[in-house]
C-alpha positions as CSV (number, residue, x, y, z in Angstrom):
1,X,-12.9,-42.0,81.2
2,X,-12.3,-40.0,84.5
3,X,-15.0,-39.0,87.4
4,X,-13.4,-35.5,88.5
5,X,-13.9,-35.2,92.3
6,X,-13.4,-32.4,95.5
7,X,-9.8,-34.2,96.0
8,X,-9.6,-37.5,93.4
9,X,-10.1,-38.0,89.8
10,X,-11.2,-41.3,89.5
11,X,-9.6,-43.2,86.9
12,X,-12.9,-45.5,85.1
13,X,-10.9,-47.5,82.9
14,X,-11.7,-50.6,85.2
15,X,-14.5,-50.9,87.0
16,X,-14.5,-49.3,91.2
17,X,-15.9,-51.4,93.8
18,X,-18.0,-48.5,96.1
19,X,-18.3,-50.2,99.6
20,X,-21.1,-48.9,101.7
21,X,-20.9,-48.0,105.4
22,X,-24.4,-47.1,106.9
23,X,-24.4,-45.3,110.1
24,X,-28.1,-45.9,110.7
25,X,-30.0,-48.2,113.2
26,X,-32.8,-49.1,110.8
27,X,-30.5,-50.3,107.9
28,X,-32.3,-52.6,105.7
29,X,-29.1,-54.4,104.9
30,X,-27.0,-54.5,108.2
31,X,-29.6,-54.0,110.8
32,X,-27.3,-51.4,112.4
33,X,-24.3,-52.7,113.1
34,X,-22.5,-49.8,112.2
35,X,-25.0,-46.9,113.6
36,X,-22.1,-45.9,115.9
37,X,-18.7,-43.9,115.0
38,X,-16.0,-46.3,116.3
39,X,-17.9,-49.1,114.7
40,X,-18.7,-47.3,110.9
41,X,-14.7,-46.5,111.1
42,X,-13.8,-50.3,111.7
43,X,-15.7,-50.9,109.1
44,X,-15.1,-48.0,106.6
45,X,-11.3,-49.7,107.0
46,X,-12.2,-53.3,106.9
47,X,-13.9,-52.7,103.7
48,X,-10.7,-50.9,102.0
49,X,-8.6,-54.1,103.2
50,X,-11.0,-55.6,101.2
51,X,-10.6,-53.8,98.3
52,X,-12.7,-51.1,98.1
53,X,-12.0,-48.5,95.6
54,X,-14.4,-45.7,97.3
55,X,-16.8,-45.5,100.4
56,X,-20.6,-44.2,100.2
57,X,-21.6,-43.4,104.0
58,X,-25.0,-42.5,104.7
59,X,-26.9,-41.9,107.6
60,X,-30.4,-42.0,106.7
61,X,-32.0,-45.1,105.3
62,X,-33.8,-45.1,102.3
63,X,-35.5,-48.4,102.5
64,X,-39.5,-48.3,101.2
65,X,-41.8,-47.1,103.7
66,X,-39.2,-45.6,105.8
67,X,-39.9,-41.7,107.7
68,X,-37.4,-39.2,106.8
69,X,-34.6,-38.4,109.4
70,X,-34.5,-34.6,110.9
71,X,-31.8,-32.6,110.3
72,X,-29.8,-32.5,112.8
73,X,-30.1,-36.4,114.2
74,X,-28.6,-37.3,110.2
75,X,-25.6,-34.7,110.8
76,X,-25.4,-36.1,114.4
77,X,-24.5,-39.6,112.7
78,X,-22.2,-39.2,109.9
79,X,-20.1,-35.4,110.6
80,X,-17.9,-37.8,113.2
81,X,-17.8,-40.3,110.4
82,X,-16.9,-38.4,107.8
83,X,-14.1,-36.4,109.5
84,X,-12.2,-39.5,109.8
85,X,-12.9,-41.4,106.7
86,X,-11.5,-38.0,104.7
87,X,-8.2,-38.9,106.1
88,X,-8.0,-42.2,104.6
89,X,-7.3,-41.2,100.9
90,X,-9.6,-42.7,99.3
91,X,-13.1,-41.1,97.5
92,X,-15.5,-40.5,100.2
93,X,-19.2,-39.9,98.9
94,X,-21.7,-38.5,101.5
95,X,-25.6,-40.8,100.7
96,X,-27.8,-37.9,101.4
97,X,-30.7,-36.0,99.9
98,X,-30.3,-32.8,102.2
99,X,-28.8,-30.1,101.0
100,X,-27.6,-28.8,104.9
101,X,-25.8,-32.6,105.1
102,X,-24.2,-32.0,101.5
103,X,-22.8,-28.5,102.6
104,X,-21.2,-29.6,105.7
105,X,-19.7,-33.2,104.4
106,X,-18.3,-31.4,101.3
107,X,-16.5,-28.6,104.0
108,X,-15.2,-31.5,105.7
109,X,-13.5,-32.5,102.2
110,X,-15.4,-35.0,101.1
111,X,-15.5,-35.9,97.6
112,X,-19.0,-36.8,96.4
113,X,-23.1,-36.6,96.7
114,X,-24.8,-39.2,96.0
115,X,-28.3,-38.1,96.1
116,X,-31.2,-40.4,95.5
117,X,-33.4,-37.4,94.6
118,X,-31.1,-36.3,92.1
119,X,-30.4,-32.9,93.7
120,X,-34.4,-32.1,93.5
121,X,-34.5,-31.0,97.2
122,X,-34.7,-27.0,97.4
123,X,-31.1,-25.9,98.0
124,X,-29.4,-29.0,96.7
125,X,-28.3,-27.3,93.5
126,X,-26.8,-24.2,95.1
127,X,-24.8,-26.5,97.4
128,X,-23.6,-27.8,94.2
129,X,-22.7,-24.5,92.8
130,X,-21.0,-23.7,96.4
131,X,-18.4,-26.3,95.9
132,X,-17.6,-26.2,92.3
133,X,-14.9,-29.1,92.4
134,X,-16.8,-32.4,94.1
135,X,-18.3,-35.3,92.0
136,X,-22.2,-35.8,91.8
137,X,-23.7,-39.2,91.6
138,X,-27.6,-38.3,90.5
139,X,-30.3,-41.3,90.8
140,X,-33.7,-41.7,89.1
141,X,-36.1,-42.7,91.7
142,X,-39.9,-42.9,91.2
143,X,-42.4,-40.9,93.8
144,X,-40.0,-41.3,97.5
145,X,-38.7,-43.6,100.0
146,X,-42.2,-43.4,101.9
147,X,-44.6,-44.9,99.4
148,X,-42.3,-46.0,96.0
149,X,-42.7,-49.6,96.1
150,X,-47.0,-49.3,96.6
151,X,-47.3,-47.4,93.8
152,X,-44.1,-48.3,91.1
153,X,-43.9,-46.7,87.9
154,X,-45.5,-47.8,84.9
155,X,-44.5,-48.9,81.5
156,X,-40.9,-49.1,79.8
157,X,-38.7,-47.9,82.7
158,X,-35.7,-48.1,80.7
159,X,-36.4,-44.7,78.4
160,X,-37.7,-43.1,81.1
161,X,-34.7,-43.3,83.5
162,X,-33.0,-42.2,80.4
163,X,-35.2,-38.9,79.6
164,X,-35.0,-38.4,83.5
165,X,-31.4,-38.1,84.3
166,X,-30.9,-36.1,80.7
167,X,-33.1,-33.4,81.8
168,X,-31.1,-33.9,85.6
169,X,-28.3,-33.3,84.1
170,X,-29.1,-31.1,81.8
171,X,-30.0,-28.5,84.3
172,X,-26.5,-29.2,86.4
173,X,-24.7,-28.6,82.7
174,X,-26.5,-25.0,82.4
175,X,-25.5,-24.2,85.9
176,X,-21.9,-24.5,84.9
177,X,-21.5,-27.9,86.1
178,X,-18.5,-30.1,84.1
179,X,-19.5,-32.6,82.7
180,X,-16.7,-35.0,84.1
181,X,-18.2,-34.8,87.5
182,X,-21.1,-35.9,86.8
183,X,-22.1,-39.8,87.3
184,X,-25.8,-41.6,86.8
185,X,-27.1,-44.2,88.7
186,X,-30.4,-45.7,87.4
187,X,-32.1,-46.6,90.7
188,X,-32.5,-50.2,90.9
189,X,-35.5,-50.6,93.4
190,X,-36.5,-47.0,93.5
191,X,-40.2,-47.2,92.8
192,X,-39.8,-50.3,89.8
193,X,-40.9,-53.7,89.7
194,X,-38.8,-56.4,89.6
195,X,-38.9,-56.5,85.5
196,X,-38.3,-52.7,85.2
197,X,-35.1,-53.8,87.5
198,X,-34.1,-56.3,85.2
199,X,-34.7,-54.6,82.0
200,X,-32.8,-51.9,83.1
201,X,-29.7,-54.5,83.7
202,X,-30.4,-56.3,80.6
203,X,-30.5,-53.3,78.6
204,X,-28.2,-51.2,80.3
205,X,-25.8,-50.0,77.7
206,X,-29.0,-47.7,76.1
207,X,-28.2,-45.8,79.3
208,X,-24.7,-45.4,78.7
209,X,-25.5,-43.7,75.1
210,X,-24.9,-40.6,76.3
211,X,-21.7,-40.9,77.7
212,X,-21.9,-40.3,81.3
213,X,-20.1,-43.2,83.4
214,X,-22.7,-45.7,85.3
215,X,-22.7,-46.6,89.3
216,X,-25.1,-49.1,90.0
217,X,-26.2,-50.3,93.1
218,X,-27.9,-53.9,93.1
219,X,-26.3,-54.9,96.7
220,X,-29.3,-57.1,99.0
221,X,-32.1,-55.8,96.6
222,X,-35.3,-57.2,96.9
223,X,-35.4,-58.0,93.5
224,X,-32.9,-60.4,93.9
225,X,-34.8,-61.9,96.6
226,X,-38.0,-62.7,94.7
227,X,-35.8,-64.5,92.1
228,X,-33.8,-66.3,93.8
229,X,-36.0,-66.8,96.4
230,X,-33.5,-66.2,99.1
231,X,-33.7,-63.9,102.4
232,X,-31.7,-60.7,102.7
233,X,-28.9,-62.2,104.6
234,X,-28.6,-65.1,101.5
235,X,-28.0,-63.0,99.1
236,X,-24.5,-62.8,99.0
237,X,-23.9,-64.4,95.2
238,X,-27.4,-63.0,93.7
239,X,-25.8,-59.8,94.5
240,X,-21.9,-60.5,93.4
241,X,-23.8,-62.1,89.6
242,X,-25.7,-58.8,89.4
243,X,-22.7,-57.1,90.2
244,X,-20.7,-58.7,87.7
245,X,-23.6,-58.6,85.1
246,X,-23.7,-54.7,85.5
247,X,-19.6,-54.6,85.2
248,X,-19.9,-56.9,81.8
249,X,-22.8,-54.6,80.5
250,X,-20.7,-51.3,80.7
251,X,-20.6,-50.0,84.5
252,X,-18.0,-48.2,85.5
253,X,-18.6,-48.3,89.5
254,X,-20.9,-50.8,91.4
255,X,-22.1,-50.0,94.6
256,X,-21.9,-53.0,97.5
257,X,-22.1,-54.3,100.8
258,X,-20.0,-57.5,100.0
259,X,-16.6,-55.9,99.0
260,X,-14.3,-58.9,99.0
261,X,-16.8,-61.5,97.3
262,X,-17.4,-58.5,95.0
263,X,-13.4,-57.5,94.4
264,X,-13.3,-60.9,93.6
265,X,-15.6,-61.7,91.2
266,X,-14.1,-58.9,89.1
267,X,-10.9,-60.0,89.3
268,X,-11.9,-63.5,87.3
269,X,-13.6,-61.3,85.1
270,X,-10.5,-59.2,84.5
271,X,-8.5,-61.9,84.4
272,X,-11.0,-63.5,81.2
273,X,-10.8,-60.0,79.8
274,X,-7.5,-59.7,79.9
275,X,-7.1,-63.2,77.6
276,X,-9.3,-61.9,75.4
277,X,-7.8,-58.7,74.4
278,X,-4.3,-60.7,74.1
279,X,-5.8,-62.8,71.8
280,X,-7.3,-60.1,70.4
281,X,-3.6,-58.8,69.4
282,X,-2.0,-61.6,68.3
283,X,-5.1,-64.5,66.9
284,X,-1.8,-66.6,66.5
């Protein structure tokens, strides 16, 4: 399986480690550190030392409760970011909702929008159709940023993502969209309770049914928080075991902050794999 992108075709055979760089001051994660250019860039190349496999920069937090970001202060943060981390050849995905921020990363070169709204913004499709070669990361999120943890969805979230980013994807595939560039991301946090998180986890291979490749982005979430009962900046192994419990349950790109613990992790698991299948050949 391959995730066909502006300049890369990502080979999904093992899983990718997608290390996040957020050039915003209000960061629920890293508090800012990186809300400069030189700074995002020293970090966009620490995390490939590391052993990232593709880098998701964003410049408007999503965070619950958090105001949107004009226009022009979101292009202000990333566009210097961006131009850079295009020359470090590797995947570069632009985190961003707005179709004006799409058009002008994806002219820079980069490879790949990740949109939380699942290109429902006016405009986000055509950008789509204006660049007919870059990957597309779409995410179910329930209601928006503002308001989606006051009011989470209801019921069995796990068929509901599912019918969501069908009919998502759906529409991309009747716009002429190929299917190999298309990736799903079920939205862990977006608008569900913590059990709607974990059922999703625990049953994540009904979302892989239909044959489109899974990022998943568990990374600091609050849900990991009220179950292990540990602050944001302790939840370094909650989020490498969810990590690893998404990779062992079928994802085929996990989106972090902790690239090395992460890079890590997966190599044990790998490794365990890789005595498996050998025995797998020859039981003797």
């Amino acid at each position: 399986m391959h995730w066909q992108t502006s300049r890369h075709l990502i080979d999904l055979s093992s899983p990718r480690v997608m290390g996040i760089v957020n050039v915003t001051p209000d960061s629920f994660s890293d508090g800012g550190r990186y809300a400069t250019t030189r700074p995002a860039l020293d970090h966009c190349e620490q995390l490939l030392r590391e052993g990232a496999d593709l880098l998701d920069i964003g410049g408007e937090s999503t965070r619950p409760g958090t105001a949107p970001v004009p226009v022009e202060e979101e292009l202000r943060r990333v566009l210097p970011v961006l131009r850079e981390a295009v020359r470090l050849d590797v995947p570069v995905s632009i985190d961003t909702s707005k179709p004006e921020v799409m058009r002008s990363a994806l002219d820079l070169g980069v490879d790949i929008v990740n949109d939380v709204w699942a290109l429902r913004q006016p405009g986000a499709s055509a950008v789509i159709a204006g660049h007919p070669g870059c990957g597309i990361c779409l995410m179910h999120m329930h209601g928006e940023p503002a308001s989606m943890q006051r009011t989470p969805m209801e019921g069995d979230a796990v068929p509901a993502v599912l019918s969501f980013l069908q009919r998502a994807t759906d529409r991309l595939r009747e716009a002429g969209v190929a299917r190999e560039r298309i990736v799903w991301d079920p939205g862990i946090g977006f608008g569900k309770t913590v059990a709607q998180n974990f059922a999703l986890l625990a049953r994540q291979r009904e979302l892989l049914a239909s044959g489109y490749p899974l990022l998943v982005g568990w990374s600091r979430k609050s849900s990991l928080g009220t179950v292990s009962g540990l602050a944001m900046s302790e939840r370094l192994l909650p989020s490498v075991a969810a990590a690893l419990l998404a990779v062992e349950r079928g994802a085929h790109v996990v989106r972090v902050h902790d690239v090395k613990e992460t890079v890590a992790a997966l190599k044990v698991w790998a490794a365990m794999r890789a005595n498996e299948e050998s025995k797998g050949r020859n039981p003797n």
